[in-house]
Backbone as numpy.savetxt, mean C-alpha at the origin, in Angstrom:
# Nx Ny Nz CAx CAy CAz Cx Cy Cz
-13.45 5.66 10.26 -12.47 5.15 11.21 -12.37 3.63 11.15
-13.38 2.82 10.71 -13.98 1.56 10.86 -12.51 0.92 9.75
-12.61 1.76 8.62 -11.72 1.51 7.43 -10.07 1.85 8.15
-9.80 1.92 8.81 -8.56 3.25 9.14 -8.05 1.22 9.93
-9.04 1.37 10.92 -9.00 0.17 11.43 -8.44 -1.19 11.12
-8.94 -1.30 10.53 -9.35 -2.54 8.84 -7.81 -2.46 8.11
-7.38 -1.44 7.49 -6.40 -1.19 6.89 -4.84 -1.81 8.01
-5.16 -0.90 9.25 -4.24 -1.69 10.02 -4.03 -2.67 10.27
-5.40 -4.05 10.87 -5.56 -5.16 10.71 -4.55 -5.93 9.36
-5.27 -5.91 8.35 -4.94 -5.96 6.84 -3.18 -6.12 7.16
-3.04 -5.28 7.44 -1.01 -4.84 7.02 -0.86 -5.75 8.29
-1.38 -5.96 9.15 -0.28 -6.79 9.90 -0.44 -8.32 10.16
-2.09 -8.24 9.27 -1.90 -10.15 9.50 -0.98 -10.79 8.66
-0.66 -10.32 7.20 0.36 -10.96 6.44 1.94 -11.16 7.29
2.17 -10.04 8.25 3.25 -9.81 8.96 3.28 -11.13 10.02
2.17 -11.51 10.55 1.96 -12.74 11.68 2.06 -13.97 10.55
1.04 -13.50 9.34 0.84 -15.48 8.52 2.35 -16.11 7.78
3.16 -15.07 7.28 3.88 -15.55 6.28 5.29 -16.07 7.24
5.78 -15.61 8.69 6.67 -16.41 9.18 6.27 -17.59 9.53
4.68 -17.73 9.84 4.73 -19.00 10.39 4.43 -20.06 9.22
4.47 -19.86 7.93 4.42 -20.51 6.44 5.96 -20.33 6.01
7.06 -20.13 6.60 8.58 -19.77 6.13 8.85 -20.68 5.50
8.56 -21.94 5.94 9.33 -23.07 5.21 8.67 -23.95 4.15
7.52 -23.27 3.61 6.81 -23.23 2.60 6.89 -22.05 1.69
7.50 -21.74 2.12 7.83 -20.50 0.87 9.21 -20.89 -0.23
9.54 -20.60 -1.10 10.53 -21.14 -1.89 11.44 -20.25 -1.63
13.02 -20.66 -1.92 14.00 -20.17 -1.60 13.97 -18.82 -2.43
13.60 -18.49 -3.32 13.79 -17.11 -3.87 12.54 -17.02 -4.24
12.21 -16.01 -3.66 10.84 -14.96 -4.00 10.88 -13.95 -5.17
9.91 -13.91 -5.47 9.82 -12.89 -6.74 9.20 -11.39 -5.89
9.98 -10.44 -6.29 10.37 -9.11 -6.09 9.68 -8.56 -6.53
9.49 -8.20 -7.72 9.16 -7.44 -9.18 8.77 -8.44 -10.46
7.46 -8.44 -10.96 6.64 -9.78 -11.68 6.24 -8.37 -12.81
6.45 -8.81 -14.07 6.22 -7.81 -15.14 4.91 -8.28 -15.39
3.58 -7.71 -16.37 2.28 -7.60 -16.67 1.77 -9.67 -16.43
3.03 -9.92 -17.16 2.59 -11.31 -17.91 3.06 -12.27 -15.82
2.99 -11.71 -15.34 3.35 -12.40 -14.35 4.45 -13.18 -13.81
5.70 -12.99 -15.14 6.78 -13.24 -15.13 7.57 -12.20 -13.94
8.37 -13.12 -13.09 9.32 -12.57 -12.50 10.77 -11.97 -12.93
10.44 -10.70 -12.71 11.84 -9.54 -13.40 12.94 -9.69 -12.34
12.66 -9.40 -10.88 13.69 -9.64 -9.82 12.71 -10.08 -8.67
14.00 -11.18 -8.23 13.26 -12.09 -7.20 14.65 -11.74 -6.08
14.35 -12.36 -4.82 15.41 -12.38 -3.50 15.11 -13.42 -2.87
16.48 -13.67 -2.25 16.49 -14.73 -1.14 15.51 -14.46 -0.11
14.86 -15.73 0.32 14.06 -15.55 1.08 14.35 -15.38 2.23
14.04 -14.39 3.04 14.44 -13.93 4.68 13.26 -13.61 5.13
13.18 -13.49 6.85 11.89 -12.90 7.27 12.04 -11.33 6.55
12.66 -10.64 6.58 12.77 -9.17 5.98 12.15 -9.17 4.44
12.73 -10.56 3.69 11.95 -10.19 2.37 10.41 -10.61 2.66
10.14 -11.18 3.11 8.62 -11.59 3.28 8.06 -10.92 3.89
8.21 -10.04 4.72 7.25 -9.33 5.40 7.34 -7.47 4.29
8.52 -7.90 3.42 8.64 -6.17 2.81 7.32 -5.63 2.28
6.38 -6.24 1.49 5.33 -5.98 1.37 4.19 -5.58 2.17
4.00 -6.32 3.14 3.29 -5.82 4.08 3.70 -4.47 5.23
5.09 -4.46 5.37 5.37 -3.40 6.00 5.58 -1.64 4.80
5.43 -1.89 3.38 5.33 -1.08 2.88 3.82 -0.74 2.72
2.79 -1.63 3.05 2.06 -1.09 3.20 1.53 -0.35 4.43
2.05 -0.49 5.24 2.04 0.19 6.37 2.41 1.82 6.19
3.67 1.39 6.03 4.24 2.93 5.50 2.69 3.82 5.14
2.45 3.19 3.58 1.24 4.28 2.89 -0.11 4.32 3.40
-0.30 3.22 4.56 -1.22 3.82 5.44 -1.32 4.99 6.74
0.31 4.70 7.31 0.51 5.95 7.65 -0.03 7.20 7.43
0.62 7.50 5.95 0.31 8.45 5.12 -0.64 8.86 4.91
-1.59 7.91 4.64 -3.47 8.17 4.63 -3.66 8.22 6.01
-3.05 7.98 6.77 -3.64 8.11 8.49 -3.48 9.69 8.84
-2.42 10.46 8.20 -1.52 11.67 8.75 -3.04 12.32 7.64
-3.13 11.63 6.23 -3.81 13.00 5.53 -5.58 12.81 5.84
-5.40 11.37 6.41 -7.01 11.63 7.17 -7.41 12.56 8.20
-6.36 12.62 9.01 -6.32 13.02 10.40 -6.02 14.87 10.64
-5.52 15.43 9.43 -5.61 16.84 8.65 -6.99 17.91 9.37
-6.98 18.66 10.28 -7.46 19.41 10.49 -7.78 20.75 9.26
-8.93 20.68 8.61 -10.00 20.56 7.98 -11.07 21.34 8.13
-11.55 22.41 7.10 -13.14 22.82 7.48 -14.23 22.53 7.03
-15.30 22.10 7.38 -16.08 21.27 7.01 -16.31 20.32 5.92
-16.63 21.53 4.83 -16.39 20.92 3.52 -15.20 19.44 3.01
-14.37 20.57 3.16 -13.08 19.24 3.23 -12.61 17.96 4.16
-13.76 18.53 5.16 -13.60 17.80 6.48 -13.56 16.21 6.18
-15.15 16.56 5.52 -15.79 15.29 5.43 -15.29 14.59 4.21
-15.09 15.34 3.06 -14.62 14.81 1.87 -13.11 13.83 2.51
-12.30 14.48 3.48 -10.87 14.23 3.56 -11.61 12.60 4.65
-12.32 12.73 5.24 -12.88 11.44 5.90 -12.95 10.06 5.19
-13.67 10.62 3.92 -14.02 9.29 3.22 -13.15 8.74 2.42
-12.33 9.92 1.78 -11.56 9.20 0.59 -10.12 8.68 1.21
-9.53 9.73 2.43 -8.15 8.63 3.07 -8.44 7.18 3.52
-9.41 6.95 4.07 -9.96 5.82 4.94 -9.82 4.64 3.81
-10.58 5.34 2.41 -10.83 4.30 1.55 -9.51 3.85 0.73
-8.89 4.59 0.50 -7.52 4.19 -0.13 -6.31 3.56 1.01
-6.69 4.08 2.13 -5.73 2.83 2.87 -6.30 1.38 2.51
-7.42 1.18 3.23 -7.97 0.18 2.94 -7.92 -1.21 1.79
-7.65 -0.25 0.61 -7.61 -0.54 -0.69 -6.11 -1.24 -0.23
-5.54 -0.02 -0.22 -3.58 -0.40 -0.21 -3.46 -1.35 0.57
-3.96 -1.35 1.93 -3.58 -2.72 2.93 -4.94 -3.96 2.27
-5.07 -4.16 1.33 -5.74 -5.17 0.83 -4.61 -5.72 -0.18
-4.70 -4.80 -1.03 -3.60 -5.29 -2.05 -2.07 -5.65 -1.53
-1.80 -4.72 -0.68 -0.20 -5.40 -0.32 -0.46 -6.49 0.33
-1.09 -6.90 1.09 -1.46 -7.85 1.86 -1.62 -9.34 1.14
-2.58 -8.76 0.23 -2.75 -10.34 -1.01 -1.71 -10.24 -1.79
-1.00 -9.36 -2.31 0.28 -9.55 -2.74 1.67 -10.19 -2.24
1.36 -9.69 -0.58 2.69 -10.67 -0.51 2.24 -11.93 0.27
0.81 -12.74 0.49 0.59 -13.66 0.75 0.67 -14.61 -0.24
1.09 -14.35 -1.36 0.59 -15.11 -2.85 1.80 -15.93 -2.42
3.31 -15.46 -2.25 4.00 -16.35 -2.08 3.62 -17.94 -1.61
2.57 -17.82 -0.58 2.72 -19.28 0.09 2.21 -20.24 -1.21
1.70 -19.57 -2.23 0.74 -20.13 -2.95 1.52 -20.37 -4.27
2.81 -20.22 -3.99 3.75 -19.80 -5.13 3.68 -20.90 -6.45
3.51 -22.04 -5.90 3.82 -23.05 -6.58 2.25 -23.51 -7.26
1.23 -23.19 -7.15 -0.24 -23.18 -7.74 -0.39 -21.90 -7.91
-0.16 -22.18 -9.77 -0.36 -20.80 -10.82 -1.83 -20.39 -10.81
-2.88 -21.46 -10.17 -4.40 -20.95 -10.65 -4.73 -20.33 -9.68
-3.96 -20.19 -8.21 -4.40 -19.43 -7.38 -3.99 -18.49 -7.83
-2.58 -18.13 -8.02 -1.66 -17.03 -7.96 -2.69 -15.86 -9.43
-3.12 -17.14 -10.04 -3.73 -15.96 -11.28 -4.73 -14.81 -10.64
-5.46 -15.95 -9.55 -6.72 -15.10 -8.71 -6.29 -14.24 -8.07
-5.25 -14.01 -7.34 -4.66 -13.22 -6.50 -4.28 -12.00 -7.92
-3.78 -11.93 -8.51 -3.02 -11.12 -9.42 -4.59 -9.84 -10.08
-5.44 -11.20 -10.12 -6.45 -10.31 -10.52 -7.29 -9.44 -9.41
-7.01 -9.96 -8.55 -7.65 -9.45 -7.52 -6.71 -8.15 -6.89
-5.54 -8.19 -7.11 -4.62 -6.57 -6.69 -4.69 -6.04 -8.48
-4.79 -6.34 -9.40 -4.98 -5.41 -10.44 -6.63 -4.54 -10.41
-7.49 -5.59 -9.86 -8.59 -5.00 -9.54 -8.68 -3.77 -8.74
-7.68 -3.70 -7.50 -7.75 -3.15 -6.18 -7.12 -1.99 -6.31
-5.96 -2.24 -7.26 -5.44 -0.95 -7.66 -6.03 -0.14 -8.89
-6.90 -0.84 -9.18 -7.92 0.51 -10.38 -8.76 1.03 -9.76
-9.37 0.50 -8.62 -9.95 1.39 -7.65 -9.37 2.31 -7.02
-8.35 1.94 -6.55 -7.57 3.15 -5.69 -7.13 4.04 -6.39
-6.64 4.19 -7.53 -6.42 4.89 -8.70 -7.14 5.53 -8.64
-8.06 5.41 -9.45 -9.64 5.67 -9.72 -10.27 7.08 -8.07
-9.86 6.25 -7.06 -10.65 7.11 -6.18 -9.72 7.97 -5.69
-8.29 8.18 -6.01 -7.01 9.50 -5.71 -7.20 10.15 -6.37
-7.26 9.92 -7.77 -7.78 10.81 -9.15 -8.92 11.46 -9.13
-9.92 10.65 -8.48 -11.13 11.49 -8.20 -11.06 12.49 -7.47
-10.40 12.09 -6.45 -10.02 13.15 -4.94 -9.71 14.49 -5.56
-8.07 14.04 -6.18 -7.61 15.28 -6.35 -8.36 16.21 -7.56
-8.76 15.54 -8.67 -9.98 16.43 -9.42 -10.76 17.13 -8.71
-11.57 16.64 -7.69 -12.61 17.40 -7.35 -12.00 18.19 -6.29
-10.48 18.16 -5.19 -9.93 19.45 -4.67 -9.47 20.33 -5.86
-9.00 20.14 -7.30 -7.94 20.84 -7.75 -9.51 22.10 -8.25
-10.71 20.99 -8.58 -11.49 22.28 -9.09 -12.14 23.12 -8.08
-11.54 22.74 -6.97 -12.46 23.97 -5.73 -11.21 24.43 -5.40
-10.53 25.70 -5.91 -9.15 26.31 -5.54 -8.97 26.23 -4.18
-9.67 26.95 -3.67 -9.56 27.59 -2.25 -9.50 26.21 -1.14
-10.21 25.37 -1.41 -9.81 24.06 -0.29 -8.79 23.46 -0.48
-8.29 23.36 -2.21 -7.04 22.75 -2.26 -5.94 23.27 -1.59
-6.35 25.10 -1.76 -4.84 25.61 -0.97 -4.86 25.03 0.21
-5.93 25.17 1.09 -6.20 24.79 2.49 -5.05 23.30 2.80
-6.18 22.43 1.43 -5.18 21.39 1.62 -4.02 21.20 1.41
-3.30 22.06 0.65 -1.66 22.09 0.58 -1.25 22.67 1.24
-1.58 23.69 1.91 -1.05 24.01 3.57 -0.62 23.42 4.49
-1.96 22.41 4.71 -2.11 21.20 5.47 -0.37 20.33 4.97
-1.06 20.07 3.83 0.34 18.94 4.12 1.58 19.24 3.77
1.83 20.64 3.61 3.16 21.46 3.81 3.48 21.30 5.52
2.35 21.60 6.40 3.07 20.99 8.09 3.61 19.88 8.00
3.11 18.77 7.42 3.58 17.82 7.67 4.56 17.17 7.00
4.96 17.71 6.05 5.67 17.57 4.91 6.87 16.91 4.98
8.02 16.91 6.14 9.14 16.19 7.13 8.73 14.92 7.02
7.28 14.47 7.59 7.29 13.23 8.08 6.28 12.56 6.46
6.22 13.36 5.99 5.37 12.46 4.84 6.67 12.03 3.87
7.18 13.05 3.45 8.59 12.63 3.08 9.42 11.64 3.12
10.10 11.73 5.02 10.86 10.67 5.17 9.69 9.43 5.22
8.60 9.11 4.98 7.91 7.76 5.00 7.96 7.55 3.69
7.64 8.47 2.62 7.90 8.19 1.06 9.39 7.63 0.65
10.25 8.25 1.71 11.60 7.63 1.05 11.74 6.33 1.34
11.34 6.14 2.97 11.93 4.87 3.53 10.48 4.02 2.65
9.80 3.98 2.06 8.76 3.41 0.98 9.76 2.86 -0.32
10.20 3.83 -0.57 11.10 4.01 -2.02 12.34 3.01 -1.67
13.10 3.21 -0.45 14.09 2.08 -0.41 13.63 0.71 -0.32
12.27 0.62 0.91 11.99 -0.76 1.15 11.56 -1.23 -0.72
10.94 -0.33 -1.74 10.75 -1.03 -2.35 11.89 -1.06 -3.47
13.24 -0.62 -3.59 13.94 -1.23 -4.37 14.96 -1.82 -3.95
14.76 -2.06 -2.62 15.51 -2.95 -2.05 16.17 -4.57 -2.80
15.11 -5.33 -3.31 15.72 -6.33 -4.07 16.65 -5.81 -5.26
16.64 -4.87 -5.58 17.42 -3.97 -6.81 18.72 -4.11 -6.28
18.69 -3.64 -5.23 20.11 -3.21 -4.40 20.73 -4.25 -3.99
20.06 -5.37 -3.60 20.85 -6.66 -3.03 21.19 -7.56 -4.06
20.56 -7.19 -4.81 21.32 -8.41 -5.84 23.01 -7.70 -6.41
C-alpha cells in the first residue's frame, strides 16, 4: 500500500512543480524524442502540455490501483499485492522524471541523466509485467481467476486505456 501511496505522490508533484517553472520552460516542448534523444514531435507549450505526462501517468496507476485492488484467493492474493504496487510505482517515477526534464531542457548533461534514469525504470517495469504474467500464464487456473477478474472491470480499464492513448497522441493531432 506504502508503494500505491508513493506512486500517487510521484504523479502529482510534477502536476504542482512544472506550472510554477512555466516560464522556464521553452516555448515548444518535445512530445516524442526518438532513441538518440532527438525530438520527433514537440508542442506548444500550455499548462495541458506540461502536465500530459504526469496525468498519463495517473491514468496507468489507476489501472494498477483497480488490478491491485482485484479480489483474489490467497495465492494470487498476495502475488497480485506485490507486483501492481511495484509497477505503479515504477510508472509514476518515470513519467514524473520524464516530464520534469523539461525545466532542465536547455542542460543536455542533466537531461542525459534523466533519460537514463526512465530507460532504466522502464526495464524494470518490463521486466517485472513479464515476470507477472509468466508466472500467472504457467499456473492456468489463477490466470483464469485472473481474467475473470478483469473481465468485471473491463468498461473502466478500457475507457482509461483509451483516454491514455489520446492523451498520448495528442501532440500528433495538434499539429
Amino acid at each position: 500500500m506504502v508503494l500505491i501511496i508513493l506512486s500517487i505522490v510521484y504523479n502529482i508533484v510534477p502536476m504542482v512543480i512544472l506550472p510554477l517553472f512555466y516560464k522556464k520552460i521553452p516555448d515548444n516542448i518535445p512530445a516524442f524524442v526518438d532513441l538518440s534523444g532527438n525530438t520527433v514531435v514537440s508542442m506548444e507549450k500550455s499548462y495541458i502540455s506540461i502536465i500530459r505526462l504526469p496525468f498519463m501517468g495517473i491514468l496507468l496507476s489507476v489501472v494498477c490501483i483497480i488490478m491491485y485492488s482485484m479480489p483474489l484467493n490467497n495465492e494470487n492474493k498476495k502475488f497480485n499485492k506485490i507486483i501492481w504496487p511495484v509497477i505503479s510505482f515504477i510508472v509514476s517515477l518515470k513519467m514524473g522524471i520524464t516530464s520534469l526534464e523539461i525545466i532542465f531542457y536547455e542542460n543536455m548533461e542533466i537531461i542525459k541523466y534523466f533519460r537514463i534514469s526512465v530507460l532504466i525504470l522502464v526495464i524494470i517495469g518490463i521486466t517485472i509485467l513479464v515476470y507477472g504474467l509468466i508466472k500467472m500464464y504457467k499456473n492456468k487456473i489463477p490466470f483464469m481467476e485472473y481474467k475473470n477478474r478483469i473481465h468485471k472491470n473491463k468498461i473502466i480499464i478500457t475507457g482509461i486505456i483509451i483516454a491514455y492513448i489520446i492523451t498520448a497522441l495528442m501532440p500528433v493531432y495538434l499539429k
